[in-house]
VEXTIBA-111712 format. One record per atom (N, C-alpha, C, O): x, y, z; residue in one letter; atom name. Coordinates in Angstrom, 1 decimal. Layout:
REM residues N
{atom {X Y Z} A CA};
...
//
This chain:
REM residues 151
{atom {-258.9 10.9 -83.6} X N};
{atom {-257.9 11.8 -84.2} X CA};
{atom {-257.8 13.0 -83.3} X C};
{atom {-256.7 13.4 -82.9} X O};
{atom {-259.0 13.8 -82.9} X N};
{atom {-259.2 14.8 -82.8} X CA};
{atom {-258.5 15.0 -80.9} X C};
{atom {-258.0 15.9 -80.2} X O};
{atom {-258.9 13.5 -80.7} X N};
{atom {-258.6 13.1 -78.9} X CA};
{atom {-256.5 13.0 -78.9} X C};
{atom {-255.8 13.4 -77.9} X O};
{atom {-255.9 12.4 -80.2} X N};
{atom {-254.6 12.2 -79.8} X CA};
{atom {-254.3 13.7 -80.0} X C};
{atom {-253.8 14.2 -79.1} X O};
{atom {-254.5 14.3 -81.1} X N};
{atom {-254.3 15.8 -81.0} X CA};
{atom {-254.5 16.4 -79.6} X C};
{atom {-253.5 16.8 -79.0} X O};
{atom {-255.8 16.4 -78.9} X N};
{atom {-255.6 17.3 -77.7} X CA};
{atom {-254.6 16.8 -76.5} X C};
{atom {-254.3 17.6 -75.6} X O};
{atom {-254.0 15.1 -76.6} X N};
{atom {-253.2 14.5 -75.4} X CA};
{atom {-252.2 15.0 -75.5} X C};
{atom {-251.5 14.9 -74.5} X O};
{atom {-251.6 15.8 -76.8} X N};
{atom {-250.0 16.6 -76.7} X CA};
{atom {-249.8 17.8 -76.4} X C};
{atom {-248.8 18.5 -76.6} X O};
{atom {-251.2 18.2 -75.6} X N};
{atom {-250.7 20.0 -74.8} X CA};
{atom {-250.6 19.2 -73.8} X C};
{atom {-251.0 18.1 -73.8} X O};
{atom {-249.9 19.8 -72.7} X N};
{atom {-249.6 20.3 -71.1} X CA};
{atom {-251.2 20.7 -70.9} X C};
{atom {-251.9 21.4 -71.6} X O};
{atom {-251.5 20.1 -69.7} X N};
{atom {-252.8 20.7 -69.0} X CA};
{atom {-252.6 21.5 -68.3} X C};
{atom {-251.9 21.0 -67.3} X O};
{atom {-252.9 23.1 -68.2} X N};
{atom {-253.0 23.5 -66.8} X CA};
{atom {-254.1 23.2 -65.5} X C};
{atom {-255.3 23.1 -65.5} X O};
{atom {-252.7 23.1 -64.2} X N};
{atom {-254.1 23.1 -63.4} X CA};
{atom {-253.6 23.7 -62.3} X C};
{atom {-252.8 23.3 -61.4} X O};
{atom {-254.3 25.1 -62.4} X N};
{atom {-253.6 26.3 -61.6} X CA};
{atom {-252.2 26.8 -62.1} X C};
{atom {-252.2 27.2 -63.2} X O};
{atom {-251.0 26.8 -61.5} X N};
{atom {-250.1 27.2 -61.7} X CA};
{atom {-248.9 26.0 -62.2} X C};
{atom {-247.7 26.0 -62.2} X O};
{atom {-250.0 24.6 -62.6} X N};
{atom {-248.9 23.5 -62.6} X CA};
{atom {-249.7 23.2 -64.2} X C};
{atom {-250.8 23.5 -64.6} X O};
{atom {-248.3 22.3 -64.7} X N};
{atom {-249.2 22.0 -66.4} X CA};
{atom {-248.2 21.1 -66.2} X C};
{atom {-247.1 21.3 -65.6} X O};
{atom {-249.0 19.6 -67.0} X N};
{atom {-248.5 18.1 -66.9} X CA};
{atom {-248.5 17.7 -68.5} X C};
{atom {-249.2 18.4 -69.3} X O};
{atom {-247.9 16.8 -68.9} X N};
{atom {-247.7 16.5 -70.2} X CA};
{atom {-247.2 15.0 -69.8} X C};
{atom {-246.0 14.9 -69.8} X O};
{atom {-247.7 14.2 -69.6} X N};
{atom {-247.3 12.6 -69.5} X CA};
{atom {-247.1 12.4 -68.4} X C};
{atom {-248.1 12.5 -67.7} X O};
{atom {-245.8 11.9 -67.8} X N};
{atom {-245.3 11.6 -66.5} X CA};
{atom {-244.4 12.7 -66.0} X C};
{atom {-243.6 12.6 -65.2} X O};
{atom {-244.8 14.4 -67.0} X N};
{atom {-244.2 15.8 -66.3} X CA};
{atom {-245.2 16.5 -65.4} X C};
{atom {-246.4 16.3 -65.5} X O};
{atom {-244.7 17.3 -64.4} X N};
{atom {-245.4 18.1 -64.0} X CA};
{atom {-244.4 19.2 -64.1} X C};
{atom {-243.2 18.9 -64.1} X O};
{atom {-244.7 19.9 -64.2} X N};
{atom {-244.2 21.5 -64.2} X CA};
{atom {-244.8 22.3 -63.3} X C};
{atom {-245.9 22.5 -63.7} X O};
{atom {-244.5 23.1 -61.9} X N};
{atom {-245.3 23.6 -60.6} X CA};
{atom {-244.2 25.1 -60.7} X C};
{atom {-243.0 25.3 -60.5} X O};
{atom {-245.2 25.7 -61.0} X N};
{atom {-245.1 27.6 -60.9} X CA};
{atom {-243.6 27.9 -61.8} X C};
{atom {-242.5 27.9 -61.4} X O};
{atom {-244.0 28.2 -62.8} X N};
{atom {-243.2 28.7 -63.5} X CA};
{atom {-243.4 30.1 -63.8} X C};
{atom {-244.5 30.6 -64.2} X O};
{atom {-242.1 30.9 -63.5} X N};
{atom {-242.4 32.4 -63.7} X CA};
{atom {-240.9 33.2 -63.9} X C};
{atom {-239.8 32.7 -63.5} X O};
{atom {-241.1 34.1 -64.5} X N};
{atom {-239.9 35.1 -65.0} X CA};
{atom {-239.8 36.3 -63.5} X C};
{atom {-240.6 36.6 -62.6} X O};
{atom {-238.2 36.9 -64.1} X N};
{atom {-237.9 38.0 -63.0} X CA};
{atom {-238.7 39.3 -64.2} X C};
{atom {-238.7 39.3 -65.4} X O};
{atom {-239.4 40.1 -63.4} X N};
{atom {-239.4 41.4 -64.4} X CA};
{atom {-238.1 42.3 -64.5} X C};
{atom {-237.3 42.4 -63.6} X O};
{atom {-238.0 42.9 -65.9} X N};
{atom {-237.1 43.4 -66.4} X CA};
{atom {-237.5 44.9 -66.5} X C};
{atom {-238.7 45.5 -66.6} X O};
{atom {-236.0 45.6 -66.4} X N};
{atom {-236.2 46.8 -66.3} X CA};
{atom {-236.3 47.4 -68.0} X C};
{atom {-236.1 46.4 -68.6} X O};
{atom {-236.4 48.3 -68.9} X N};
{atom {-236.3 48.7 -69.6} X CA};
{atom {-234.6 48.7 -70.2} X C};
{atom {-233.5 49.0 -69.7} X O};
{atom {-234.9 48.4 -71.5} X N};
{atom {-233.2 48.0 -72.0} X CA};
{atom {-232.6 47.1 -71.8} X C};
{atom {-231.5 46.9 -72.3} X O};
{atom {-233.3 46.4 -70.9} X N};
{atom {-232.5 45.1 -70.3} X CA};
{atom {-232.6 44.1 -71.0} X C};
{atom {-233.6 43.4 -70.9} X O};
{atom {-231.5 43.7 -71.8} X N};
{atom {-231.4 42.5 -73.2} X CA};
{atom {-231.9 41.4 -72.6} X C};
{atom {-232.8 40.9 -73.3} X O};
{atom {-231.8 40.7 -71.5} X N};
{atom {-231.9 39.4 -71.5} X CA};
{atom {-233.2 38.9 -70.0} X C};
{atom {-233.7 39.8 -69.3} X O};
{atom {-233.4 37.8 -69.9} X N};
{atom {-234.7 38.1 -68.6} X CA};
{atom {-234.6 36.4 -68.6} X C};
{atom {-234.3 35.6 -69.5} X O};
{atom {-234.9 36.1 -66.6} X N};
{atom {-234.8 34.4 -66.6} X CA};
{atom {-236.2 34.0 -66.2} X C};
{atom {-237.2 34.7 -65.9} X O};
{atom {-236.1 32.4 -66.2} X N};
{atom {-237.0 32.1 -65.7} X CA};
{atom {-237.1 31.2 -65.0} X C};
{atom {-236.3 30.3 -65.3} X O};
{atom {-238.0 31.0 -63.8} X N};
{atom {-238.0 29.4 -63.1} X CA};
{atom {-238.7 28.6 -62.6} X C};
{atom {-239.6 29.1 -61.9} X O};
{atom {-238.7 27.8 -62.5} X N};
{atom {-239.6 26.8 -62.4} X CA};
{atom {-239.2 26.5 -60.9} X C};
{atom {-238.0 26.2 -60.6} X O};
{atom {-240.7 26.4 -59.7} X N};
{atom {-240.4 25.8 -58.4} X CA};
{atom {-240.0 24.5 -58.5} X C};
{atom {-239.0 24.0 -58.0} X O};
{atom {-241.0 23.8 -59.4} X N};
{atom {-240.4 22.0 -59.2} X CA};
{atom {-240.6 21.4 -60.9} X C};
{atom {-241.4 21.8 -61.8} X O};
{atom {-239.8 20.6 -61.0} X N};
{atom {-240.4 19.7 -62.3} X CA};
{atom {-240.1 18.5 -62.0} X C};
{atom {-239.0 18.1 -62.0} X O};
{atom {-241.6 17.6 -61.7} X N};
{atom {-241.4 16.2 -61.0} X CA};
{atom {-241.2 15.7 -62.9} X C};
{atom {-241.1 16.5 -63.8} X O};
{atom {-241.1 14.4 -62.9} X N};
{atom {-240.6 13.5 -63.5} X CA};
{atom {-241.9 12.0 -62.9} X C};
{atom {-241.0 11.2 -62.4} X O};
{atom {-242.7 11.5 -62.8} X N};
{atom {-244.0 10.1 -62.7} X CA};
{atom {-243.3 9.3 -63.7} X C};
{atom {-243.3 8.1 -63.3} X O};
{atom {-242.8 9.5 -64.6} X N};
{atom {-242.4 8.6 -65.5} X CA};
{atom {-241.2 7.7 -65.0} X C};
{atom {-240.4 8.1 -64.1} X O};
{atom {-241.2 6.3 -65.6} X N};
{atom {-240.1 5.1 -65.4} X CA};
{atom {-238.4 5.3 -66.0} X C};
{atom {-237.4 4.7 -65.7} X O};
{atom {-238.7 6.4 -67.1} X N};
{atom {-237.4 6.5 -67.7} X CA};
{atom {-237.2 8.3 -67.2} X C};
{atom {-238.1 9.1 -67.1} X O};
{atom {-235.8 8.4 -67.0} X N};
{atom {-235.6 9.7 -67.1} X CA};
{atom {-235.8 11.0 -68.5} X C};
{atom {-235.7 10.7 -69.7} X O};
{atom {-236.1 11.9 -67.9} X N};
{atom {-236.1 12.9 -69.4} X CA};
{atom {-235.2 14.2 -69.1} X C};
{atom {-234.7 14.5 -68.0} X O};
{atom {-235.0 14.8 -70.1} X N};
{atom {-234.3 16.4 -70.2} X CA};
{atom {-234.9 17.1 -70.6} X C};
{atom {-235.8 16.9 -71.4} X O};
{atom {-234.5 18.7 -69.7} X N};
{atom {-235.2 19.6 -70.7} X CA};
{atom {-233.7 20.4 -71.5} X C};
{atom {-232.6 20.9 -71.2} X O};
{atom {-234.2 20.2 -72.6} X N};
{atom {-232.9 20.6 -73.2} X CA};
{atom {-233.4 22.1 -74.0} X C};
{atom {-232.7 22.3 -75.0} X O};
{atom {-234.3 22.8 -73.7} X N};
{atom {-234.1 24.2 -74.7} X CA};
{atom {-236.2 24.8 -74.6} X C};
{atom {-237.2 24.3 -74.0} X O};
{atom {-236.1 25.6 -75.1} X N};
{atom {-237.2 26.3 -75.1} X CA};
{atom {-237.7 27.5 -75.7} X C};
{atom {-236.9 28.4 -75.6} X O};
{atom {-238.9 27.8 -76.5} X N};
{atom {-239.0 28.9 -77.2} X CA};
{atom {-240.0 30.0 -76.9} X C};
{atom {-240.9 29.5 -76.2} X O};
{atom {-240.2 30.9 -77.1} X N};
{atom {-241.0 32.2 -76.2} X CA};
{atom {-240.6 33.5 -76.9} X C};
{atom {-239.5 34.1 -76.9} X O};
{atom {-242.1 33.9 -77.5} X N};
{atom {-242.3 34.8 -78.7} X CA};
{atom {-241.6 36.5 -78.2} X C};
{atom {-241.3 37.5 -78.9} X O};
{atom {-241.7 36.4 -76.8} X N};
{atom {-240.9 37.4 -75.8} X CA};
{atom {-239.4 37.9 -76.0} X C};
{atom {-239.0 39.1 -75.7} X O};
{atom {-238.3 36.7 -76.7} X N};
{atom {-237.3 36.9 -76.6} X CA};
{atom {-237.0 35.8 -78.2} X C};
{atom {-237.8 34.9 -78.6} X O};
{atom {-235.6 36.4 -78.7} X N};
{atom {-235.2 35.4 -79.5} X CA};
{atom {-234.8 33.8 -79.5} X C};
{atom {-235.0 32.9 -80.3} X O};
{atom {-234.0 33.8 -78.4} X N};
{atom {-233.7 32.6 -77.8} X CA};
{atom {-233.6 32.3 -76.5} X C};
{atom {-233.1 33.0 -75.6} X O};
{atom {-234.2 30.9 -76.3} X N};
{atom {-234.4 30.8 -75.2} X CA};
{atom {-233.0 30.0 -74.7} X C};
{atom {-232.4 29.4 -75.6} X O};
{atom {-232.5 30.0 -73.6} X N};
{atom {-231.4 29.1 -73.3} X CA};
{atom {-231.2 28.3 -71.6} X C};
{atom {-231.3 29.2 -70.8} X O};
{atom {-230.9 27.2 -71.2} X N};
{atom {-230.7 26.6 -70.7} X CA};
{atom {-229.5 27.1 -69.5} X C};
{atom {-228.4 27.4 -70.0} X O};
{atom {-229.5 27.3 -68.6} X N};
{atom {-228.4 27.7 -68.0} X CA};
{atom {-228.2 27.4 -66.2} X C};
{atom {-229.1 27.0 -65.5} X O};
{atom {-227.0 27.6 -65.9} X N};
{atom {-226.7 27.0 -64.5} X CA};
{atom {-225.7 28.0 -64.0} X C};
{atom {-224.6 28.2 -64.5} X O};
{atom {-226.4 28.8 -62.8} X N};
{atom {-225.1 29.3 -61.7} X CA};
{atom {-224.2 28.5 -60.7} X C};
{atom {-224.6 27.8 -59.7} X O};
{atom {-222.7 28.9 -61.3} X N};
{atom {-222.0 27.9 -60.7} X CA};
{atom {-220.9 28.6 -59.8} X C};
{atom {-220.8 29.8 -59.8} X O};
{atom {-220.0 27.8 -58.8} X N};
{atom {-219.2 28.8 -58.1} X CA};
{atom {-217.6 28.2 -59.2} X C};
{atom {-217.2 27.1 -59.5} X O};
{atom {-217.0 29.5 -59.3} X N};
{atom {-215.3 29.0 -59.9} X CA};
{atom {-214.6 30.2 -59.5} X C};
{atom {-214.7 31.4 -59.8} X O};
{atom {-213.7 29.3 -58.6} X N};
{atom {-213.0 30.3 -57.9} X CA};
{atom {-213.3 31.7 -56.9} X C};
{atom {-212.8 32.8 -56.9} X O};
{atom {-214.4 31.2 -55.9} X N};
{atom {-215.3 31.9 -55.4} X CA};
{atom {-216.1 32.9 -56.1} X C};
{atom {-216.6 33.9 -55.4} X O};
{atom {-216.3 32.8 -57.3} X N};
{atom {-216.9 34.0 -58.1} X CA};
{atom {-218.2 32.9 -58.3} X C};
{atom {-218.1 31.7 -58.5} X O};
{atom {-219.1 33.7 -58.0} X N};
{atom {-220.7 33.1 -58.7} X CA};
{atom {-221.0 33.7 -60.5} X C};
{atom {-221.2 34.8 -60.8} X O};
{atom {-221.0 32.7 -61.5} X N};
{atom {-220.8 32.3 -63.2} X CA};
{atom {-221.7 32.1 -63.3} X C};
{atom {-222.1 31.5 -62.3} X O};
{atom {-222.6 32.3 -64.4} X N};
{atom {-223.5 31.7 -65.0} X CA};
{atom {-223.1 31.1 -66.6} X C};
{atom {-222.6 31.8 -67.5} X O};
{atom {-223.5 29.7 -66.7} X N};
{atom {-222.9 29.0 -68.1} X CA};
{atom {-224.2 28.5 -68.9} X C};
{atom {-225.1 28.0 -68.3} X O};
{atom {-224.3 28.7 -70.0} X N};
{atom {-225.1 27.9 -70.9} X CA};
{atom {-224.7 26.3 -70.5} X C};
{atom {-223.5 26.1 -70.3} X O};
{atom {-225.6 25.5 -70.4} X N};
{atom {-225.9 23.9 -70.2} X CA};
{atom {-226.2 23.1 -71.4} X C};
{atom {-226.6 23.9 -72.2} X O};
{atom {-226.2 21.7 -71.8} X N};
{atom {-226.9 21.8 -73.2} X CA};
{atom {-228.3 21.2 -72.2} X C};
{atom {-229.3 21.8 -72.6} X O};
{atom {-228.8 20.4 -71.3} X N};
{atom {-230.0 20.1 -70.4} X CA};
{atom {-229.8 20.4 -69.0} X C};
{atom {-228.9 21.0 -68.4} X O};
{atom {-230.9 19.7 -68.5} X N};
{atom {-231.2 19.1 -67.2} X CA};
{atom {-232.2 18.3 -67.2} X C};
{atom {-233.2 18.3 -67.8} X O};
{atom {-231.3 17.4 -66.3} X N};
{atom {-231.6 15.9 -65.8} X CA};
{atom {-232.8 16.0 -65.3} X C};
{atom {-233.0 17.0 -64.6} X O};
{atom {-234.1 15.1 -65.4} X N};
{atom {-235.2 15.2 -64.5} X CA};
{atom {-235.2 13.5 -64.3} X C};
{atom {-235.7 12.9 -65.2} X O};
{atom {-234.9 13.0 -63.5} X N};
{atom {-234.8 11.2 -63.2} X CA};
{atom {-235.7 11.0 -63.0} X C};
{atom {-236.8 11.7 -62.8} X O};
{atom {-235.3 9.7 -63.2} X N};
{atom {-236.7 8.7 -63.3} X CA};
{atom {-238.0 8.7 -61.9} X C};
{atom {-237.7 8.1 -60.8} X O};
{atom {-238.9 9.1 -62.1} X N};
{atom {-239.4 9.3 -60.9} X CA};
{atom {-238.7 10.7 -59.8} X C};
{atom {-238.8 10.6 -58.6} X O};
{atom {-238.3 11.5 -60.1} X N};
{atom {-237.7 12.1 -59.1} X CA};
{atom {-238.5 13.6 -59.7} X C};
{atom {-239.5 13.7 -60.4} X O};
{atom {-237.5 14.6 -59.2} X N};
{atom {-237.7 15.6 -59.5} X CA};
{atom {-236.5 16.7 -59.5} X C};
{atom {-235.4 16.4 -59.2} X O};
{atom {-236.8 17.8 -59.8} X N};
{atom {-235.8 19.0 -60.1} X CA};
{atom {-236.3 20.6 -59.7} X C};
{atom {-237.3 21.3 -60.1} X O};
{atom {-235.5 20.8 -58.9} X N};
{atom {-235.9 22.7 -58.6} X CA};
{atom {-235.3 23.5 -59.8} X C};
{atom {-234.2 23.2 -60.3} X O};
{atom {-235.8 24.2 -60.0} X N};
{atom {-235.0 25.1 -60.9} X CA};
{atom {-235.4 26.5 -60.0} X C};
{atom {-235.0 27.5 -60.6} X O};
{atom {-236.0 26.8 -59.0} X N};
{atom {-236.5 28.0 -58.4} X CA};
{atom {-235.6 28.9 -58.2} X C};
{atom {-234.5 28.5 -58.0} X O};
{atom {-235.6 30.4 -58.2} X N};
{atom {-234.8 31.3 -57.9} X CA};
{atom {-234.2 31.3 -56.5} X C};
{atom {-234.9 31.6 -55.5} X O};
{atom {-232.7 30.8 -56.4} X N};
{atom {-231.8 30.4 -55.4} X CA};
{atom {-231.8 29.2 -54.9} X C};
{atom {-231.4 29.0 -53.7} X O};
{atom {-232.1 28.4 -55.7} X N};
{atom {-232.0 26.7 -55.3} X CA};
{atom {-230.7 26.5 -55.5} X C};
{atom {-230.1 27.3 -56.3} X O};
{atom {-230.1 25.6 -54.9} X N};
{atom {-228.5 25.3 -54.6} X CA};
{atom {-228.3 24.6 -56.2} X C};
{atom {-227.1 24.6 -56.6} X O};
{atom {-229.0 24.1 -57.0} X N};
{atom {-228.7 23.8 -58.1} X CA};
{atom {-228.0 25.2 -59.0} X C};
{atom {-227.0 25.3 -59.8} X O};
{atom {-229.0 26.3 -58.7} X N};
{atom {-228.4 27.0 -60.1} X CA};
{atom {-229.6 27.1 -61.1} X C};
{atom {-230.2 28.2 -61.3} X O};
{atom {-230.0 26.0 -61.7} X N};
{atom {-231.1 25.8 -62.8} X CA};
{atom {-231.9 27.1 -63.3} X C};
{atom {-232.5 28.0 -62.5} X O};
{atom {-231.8 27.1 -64.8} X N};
{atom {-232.8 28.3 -65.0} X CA};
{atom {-232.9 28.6 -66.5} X C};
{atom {-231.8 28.4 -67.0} X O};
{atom {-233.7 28.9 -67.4} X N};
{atom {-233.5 29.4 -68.6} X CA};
{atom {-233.4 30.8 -68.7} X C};
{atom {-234.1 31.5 -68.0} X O};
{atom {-232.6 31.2 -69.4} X N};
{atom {-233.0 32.5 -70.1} X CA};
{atom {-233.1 32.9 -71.3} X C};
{atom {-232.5 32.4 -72.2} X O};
{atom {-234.1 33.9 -71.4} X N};
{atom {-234.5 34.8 -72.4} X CA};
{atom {-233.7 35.9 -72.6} X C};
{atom {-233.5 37.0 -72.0} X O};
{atom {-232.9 35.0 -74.0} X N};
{atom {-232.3 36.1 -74.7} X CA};
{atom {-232.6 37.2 -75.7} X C};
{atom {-233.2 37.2 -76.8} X O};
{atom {-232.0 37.9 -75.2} X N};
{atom {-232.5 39.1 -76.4} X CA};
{atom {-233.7 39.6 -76.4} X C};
{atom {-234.2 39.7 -77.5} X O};
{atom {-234.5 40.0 -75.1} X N};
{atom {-236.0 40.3 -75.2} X CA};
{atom {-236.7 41.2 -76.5} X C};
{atom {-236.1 42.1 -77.1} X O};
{atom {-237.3 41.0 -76.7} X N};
{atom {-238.1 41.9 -77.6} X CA};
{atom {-238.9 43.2 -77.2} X C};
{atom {-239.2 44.2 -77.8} X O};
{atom {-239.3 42.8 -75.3} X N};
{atom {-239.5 44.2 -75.0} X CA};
{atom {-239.4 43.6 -73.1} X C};
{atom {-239.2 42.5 -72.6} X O};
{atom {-239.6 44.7 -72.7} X N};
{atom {-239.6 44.7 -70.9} X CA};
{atom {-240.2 43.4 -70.2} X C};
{atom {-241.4 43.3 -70.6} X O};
{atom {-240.0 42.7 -69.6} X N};
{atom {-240.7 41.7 -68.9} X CA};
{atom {-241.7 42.7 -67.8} X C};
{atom {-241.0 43.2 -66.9} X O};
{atom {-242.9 43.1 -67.7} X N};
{atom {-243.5 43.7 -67.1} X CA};
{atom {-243.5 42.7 -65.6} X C};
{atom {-242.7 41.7 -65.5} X O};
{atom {-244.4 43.2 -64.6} X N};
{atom {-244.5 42.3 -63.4} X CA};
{atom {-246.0 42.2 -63.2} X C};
{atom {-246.5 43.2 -63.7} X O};
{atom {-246.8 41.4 -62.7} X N};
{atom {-248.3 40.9 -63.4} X CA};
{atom {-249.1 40.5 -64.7} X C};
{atom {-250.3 40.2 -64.8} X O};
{atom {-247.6 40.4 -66.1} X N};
{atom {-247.7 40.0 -67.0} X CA};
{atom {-247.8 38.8 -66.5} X C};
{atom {-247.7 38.5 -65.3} X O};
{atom {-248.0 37.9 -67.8} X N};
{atom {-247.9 36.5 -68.0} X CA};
{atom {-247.5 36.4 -69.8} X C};
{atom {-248.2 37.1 -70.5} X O};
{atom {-246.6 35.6 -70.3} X N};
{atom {-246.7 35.0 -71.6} X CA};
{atom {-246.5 33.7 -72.0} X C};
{atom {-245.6 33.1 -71.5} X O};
{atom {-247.1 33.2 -72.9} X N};
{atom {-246.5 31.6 -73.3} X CA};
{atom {-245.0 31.6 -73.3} X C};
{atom {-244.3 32.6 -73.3} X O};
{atom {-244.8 30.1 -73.5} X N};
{atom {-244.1 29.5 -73.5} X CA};
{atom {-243.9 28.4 -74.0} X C};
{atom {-244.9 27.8 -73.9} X O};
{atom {-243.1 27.8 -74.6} X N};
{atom {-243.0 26.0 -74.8} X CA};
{atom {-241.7 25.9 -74.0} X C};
{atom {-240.8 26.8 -73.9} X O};
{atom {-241.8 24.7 -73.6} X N};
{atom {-240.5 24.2 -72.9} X CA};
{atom {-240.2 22.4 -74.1} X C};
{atom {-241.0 21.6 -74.5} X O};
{atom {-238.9 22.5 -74.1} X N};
{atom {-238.5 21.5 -75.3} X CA};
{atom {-237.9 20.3 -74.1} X C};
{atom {-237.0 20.5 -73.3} X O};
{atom {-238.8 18.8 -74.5} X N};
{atom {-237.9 17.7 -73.5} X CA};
{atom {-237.4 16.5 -74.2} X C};
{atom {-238.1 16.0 -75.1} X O};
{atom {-236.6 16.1 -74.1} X N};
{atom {-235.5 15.3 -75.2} X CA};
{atom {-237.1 14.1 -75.2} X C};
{atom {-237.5 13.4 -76.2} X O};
{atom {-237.7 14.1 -73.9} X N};
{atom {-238.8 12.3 -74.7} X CA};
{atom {-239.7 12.5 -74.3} X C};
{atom {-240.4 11.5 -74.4} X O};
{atom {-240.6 14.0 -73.6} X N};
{atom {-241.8 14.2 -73.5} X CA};
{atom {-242.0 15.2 -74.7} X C};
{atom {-243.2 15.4 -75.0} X O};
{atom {-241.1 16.0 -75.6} X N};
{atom {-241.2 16.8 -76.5} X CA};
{atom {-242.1 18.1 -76.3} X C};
{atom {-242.6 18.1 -75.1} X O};
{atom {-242.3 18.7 -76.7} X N};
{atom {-242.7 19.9 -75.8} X CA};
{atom {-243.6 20.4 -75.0} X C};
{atom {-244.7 19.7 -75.1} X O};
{atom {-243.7 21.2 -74.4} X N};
{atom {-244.7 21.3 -73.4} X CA};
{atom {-245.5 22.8 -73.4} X C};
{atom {-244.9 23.5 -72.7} X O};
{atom {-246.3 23.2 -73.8} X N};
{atom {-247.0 24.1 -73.5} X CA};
{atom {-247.1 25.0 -72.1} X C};
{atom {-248.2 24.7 -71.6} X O};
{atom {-246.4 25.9 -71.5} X N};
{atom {-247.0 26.6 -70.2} X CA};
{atom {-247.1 28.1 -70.2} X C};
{atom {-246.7 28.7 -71.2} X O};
{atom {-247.4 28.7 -69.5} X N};
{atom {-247.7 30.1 -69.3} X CA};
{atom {-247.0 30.6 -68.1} X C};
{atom {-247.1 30.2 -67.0} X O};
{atom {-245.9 31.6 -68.6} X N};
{atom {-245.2 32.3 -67.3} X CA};
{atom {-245.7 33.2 -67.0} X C};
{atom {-246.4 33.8 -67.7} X O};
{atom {-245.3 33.6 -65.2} X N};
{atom {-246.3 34.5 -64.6} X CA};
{atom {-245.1 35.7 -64.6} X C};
{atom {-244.1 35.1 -64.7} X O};
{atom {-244.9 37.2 -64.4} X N};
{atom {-243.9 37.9 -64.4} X CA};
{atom {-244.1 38.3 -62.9} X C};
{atom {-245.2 38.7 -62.4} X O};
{atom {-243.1 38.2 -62.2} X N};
{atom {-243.4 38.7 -60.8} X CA};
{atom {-242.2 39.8 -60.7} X C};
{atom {-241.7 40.4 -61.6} X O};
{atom {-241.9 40.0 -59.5} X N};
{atom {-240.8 41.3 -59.2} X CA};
{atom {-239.7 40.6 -59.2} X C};
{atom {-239.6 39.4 -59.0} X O};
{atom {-238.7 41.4 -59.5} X N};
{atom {-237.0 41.3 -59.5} X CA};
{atom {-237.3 41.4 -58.0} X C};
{atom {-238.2 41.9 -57.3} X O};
{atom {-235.8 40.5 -57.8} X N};
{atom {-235.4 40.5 -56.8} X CA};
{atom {-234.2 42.1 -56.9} X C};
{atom {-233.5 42.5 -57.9} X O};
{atom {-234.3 42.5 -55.5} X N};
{atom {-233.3 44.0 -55.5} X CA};
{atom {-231.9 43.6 -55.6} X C};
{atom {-231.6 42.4 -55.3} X O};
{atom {-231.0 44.3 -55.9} X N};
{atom {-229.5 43.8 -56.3} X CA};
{atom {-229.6 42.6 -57.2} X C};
{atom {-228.4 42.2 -57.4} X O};
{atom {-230.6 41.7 -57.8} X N};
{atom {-229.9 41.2 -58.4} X CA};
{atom {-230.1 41.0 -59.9} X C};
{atom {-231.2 40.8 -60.4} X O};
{atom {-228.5 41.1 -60.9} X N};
{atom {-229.0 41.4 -62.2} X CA};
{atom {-228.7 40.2 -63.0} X C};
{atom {-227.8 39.4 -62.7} X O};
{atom {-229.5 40.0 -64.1} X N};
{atom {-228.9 38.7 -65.0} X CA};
{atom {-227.7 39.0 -66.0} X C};
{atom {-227.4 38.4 -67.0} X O};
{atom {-227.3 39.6 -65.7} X N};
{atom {-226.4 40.2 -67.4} X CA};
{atom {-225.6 39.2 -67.3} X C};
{atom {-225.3 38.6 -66.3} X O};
{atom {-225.2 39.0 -69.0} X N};
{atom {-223.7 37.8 -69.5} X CA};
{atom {-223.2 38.7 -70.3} X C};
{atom {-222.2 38.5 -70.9} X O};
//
């Protein structure tokens, strides 16, 4: 009993936490300035070892009220950012969501509850349509200069 209970966290190991056939490799937030409603987050890689594809479709983090799924896109030479309902992680393959990957990929934390500091870290769960959720720990590093998340 006590063994199937511990097989449904995410292991960390270092900066990577696995949950089946996931890996999840450095997941971390932009720090936020003071007042600043909303804060993102990203993940360098999320392989997929598994035979069937999965999604991550959402996520929750005691940091912010809601967490949300989202993708920068270009329309009409303007760079957008849109709510997604997932992302695709294929079978065997993998997915960047890193800050400035040509995908876009990224969650954000809406509505913070307070500043994303930088050398913080806080939980997280990440929600997957058929690994179900995952346990990880975000690291807060520095904003990038000029750039802001606002919607």
């Amino acid at each position: 009993m006590a063994l199937g209970h511990l097989s449904s966290f995410a292991h960390a190991h270092g900066k990577e936490f696995r949950k089946g056939g996931l890996e999840i490799e450095h997941i971390y937030a932009s720090a936020t300035a003071p007042g600043q409603p909303h804060g993102a987050v990203f993940i360098q890689r999320v392989k997929n070892k598994a035979g069937t594809a999965d999604r991550l479709i959402g996520g929750r983090a005691a940091v912010s009220k809601t967490v949300e799924v989202h993708q920068m896109v270009m329309d009409q030479n303007v760079m957008k950012m849109r709510e997604i309902p997932g992302i695709e992680i294929p079978a065997k393959g993998r997915v960047s969501m890193d800050r400035g990957a040509p995908e876009g990929y990224h969650l954000m934390l809406m509505n913070l509850n307070r500043p994303l500091l930088e050398g913080e870290r806080f939980p997280m769960t990440l929600i997957f349509q058929q690994a179900g959720e995952v346990e990880v720990e975000v690291e807060i590093v520095k904003a990038r200069a000029g750039h802001s998340r606002k919607h």
